[in-house]
N, C-alpha and C positions, 0 to 999 in steps of 0.2 A: 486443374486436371483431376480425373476421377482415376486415373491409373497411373503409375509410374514406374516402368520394367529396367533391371538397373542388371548388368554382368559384371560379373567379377572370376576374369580368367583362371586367373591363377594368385595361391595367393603372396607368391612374391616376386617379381618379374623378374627371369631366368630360371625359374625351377619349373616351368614347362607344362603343358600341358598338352589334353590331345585335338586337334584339328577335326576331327570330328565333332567332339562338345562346342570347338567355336563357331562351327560352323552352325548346329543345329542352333546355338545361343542369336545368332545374327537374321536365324529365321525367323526368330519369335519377336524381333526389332526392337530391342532395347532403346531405349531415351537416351542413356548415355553409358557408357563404358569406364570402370576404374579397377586401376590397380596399385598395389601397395609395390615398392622398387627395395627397401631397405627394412630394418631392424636394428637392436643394438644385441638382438639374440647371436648373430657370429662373436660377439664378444666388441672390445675395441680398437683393436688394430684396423678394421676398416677407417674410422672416425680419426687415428690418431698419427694413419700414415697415405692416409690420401686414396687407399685403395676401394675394389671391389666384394662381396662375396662368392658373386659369381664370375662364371668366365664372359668375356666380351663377348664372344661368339653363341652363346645360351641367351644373354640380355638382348642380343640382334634380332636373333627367330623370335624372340617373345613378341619384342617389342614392332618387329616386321608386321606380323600376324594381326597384331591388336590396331597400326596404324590402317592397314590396308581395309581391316573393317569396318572403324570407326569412319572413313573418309568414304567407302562405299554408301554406308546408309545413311552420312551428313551430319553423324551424333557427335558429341563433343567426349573427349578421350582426354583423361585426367591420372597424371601418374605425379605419386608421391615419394617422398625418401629416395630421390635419385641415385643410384649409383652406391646403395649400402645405408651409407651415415649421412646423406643431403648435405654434404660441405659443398662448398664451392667448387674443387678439384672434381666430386662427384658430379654434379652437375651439367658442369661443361661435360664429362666425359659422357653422359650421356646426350645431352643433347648435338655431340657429334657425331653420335649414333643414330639420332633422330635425325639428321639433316644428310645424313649418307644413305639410311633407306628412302628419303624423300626423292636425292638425285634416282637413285639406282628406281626403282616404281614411278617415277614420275606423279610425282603427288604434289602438292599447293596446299598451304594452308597458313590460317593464320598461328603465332606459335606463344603461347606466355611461358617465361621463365620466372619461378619465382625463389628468390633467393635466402635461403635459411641459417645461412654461417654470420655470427654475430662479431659484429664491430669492440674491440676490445675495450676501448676506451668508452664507448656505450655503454656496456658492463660495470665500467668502475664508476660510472655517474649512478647508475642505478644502486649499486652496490652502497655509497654513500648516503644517498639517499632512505635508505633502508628497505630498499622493493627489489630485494633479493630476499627468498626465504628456502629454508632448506626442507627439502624432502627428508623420508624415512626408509634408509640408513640414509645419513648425510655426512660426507668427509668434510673438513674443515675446508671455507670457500673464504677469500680474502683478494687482493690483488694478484701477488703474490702467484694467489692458484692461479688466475686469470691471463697473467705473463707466461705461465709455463706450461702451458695448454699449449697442444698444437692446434688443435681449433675444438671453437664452439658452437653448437648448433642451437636454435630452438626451433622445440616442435610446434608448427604451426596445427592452427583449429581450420573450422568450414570458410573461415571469413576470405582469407587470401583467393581460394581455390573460385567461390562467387564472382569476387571484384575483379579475377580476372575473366571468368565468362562473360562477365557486365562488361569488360574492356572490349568486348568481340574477340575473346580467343576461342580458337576450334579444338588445340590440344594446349593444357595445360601438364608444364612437366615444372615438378615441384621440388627445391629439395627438404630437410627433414621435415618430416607430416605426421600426425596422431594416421594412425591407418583407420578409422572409424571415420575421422573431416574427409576423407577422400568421397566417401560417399554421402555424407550423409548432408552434407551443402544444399545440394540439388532440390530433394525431397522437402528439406525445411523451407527454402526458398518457395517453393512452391506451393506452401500452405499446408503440408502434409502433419501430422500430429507429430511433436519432436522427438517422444518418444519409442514409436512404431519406426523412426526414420534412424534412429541413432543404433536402436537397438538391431535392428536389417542390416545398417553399416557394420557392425558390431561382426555378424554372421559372415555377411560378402567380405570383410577385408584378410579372410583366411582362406579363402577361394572355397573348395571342395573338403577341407577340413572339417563341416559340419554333416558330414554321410557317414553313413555306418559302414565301415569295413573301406575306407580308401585304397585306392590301390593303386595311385599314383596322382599327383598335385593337380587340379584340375579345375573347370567352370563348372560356375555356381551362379543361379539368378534370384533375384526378389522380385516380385510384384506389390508396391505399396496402393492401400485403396485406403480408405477416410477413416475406419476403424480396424482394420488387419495390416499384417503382410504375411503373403507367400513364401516360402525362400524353396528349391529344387533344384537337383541335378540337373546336368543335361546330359550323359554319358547315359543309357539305358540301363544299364548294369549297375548302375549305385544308384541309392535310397537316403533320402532322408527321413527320418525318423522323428517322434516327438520326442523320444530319448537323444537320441546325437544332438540333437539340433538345440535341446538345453543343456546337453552335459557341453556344448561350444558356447552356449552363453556364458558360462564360468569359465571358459579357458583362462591361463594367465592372468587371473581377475587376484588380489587381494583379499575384496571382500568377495562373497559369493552373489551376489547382487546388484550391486554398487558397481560401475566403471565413471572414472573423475575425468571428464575430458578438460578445457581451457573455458568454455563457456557455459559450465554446469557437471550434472550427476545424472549420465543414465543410471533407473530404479528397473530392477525388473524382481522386484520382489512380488508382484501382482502377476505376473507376465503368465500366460496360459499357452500351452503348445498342441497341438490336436493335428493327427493326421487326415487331409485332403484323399487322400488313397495311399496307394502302396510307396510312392517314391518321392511324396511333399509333405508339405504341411506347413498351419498357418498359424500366426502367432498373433496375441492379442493382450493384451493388459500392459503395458510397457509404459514410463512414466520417465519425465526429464524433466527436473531441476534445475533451473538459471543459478550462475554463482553469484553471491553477491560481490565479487570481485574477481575481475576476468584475468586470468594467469595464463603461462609461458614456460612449458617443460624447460630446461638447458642441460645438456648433454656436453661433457668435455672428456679430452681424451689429452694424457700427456707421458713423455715417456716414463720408463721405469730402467731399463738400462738393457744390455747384452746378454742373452742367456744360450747356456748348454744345459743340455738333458743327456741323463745317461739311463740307460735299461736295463734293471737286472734281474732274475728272478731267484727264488729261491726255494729248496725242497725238502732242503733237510728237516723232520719233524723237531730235534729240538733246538733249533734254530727260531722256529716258525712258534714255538711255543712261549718262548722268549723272544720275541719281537720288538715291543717295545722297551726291554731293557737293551738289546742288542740296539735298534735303531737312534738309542738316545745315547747309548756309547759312542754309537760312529758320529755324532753331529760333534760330541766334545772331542773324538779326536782329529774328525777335520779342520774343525776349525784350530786344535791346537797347530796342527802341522802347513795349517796355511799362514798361522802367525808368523811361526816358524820358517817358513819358505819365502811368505809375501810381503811381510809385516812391510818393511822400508817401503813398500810402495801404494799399501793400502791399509785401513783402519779396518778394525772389525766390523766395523756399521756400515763402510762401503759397499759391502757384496751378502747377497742372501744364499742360504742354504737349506733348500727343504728335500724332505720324501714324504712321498706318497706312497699308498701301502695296497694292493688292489687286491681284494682277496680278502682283506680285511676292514677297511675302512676309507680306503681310495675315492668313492665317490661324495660322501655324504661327510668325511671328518667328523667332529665330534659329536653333529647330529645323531649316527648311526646308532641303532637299537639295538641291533644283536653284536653282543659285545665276545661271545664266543666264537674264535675261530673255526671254522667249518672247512679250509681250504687244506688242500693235500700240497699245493703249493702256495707262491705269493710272487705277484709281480710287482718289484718298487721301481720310482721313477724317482730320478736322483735330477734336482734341478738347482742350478746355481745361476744368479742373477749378480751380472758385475757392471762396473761402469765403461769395458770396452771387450770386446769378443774373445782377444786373447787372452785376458785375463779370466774371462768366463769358463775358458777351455783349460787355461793351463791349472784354474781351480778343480774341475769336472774330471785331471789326470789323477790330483792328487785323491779327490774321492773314489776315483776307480779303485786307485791300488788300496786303500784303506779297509775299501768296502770287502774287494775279494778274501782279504787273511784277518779279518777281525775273529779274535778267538771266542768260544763262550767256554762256560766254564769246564763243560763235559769232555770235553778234545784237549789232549794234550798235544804239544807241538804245533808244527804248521799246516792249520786247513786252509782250503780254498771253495769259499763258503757260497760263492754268489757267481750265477752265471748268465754273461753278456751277449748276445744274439749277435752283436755290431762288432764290427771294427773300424777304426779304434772306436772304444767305445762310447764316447760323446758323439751328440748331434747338433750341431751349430743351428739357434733358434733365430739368430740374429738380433735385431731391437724389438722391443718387447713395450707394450704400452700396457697403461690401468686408466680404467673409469677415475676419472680426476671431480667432476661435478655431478650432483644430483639434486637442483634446485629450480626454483621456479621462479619467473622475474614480474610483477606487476606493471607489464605497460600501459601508457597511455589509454591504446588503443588497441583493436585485435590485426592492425598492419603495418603500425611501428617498423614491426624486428624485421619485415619480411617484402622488402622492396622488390618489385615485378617491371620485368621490359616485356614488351611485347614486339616480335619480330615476325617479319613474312618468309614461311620455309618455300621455296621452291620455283 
């Protein structure tokens, strides 16, 4: 092939975009269609309870949209990270989504599912083995963590997404995927230079993200040729730039250059950006690195326990001025008065107690640089983490009352220091999970972890 035109809707399936950009994307007839479905950017509760980030009815239209075209022009239609976190639960629930717009449009095709949630016992041979190695920050990974995981995922590379076009699939739906292998399979398969293909991937797996001035989540296309690629809006009204379109090659990157996929290192320390006209532009120097050892993201998610959040803010200047001695008083006297109240039925190590301080250093903790208050007020977020709800709550009573009449030393008698928007004042957060894994497993092969059926929709 001397050209390869590649759409990337949007860049997370359910955050939408507009039917016009699909439309004009479908005129210009792409080769093949991909979109990215998940992230572990909503945090881990997708991964650690089965659920979505979006609503089902947002992933419908997306995904309505994207089949009905793909099956129009006969391109093959490739979605990844199913359903958030690509577990299993994600999965299916996707692809029942796929097979209800199929009845309802009357569509046919062939369909590959390919499966991402790792076999546990698989883990602990690998783990023994010693082809589990940890990422940076890496929590302590053992059996152990592997037991108390609700599930684990790896991120699959280009390979899967291939073997199943090689199978004769027409839509391939994936679950967890590097969002760069969604695209960038096709191109390399193809003969195309790996790193003009990786680095294009790189661009399309964020949709409309690489335009100056977005103005809502949208289509984005590549044209790859033997020594470029293209990448463009299709909305008339955004622009890509030679500025946007490299300030999106560093997005989320680490290094500023450097992205590590499973089958090597796109380089775009070379990479040249130059504007086409007013609203493209085309990219050139881009460089790909084979690893000499082929790896396997694993992503795990396991609970942490019951939590309440309580909201409070506060005005008083020297209140505000003393903050941290005031906030470091109320954590010893909660916790004395939950000894005191809970003790017989929980340790101190059972249940956590934090605040956050917004206004001060709520976003960033102890990162933050400006170490001087600037705030006329302060909004704290009072969170307790227990091993069952009531206990979360009836912890979240006692720091209510605590928090309100804690004295400092300017006031005599009884103030009433801190003020709650809510009644009562707690917010039932229900189970709460954490990033349990951040490791990479050395398989065999690049399809080991990531077994595929293929079925007939329609």
């Amino acid at each position: 092939m001397d050209e390869l035109r590649i759409v990337a809707p949007t860049g997370v399936m359910g955050s939408g975009f507009l039917e016009s950009s699909f439309a004009e994307a479908l005129e210009r007839e792409p080769h093949f269609i991909g979109c990215d479905a998940g992230s572990t950017d909503p945090g881990p509760a997708s991964l650690g309870a089965g659920t979505t980030a979006f609503p089902r009815a947002s992933i419908k239209r997306d995904l309505r949209l994207m089949l009905i075209g793909a099956r129009r022009l006969g391109v093959p239609l490739l979605i990844g990270s199913a359903g958030t976190a690509g577990g299993e639960v994600h999965l299916a629930h996707v692809r029942g989504i796929v097979e209800e717009i199929a009845g309802e449009e009357g569509l046919s095709f062939t369909l590959a599912l390919i499966h991402a949630e790792q076999d546990k016992d698989y883990l602990k041979e690998k783990l023994r083995q010693g082809r589990v190695k940890p990422l940076s920050p890496a929590p302590e990974f053992n059996e152990a963590v592997i037991d108390r995981a609700e599930r684990i995922v790896g991120m699959m590379g280009t390979e899967p997404f291939t073997a199943a076009l090689d199978a004769g699939a027409e839509v391939v739906l994936a679950g967890r995927a590097s969002d760069t292998a969604i695209f960038a399979g096709i191109p390399v398969r193809e003969g195309f230079e790996p790193g003009l293909s990786w680095h294009a991937a790189k661009l399309l797996e964020c949709g409309a993200a690489c335009v100056e001035r977005r103005k809502t989540p949208d289509c984005v296309m590549a044209v790859l040729r033997q020594d470029h690629f293209d990448v463009m809006a299709l909305d008339p009204e955004l622009r890509c730039t030679p500025q946007s379109v490299a300030a999106h090659s560093l997005y989320e990157n680490a290094d500023p250059f450097l992205i590590t996929e499973s089958s090597g290192t796109l380089d775009m320390t070379s990479a040249q950006y130059a504007a086409i006209d007013d609203r493209s532009v085309r990219v050139t120097g881009s460089a790909f690195r084979p690893a000499p050892v082929y790896t396997v993201k694993l992503e795990g998610a396991e609970k942490v326990g019951y939590q309440s959040i309580t909201i409070g803010s506060i005005r008083d200047p020297y209140m505000i001025r003393q903050i941290d001695d005031w906030t470091a008083r109320l954590d010893e006297r909660v916790r004395d008065r939950v000894m005191n109240v809970l003790g017989g039925e929980l340790d101190e190590g059972d249940y956590r107690f934090d605040i956050r301080v917004y206004g001060k250093d709520g976003t960033m903790g102890g990162l933050e640089p400006v170490r001087e208050i600037r705030a006329h007020e302060l909004c704290l977020v009072f969170e307790v983490t227990a091993p069952n709800q009531e206990m979360a709550n009836d912890i979240s009573a006692i720091v209510r009352h605590q928090a309100l009449h804690l004295p400092i030393p300017e006031w005599s008698g009884l103030i009433t220091g801190v003020a709650f928007p809510y009644n009562p004042a707690h917010l039932e957060r229900g189970l709460v999970y954490r990033f349990s894994v951040n490791h990479v497993v050395e398989p065999d092969d690049a399809y080991e972890m990531f077994p595929m059926e293929i079925v007939d929709v329609g």
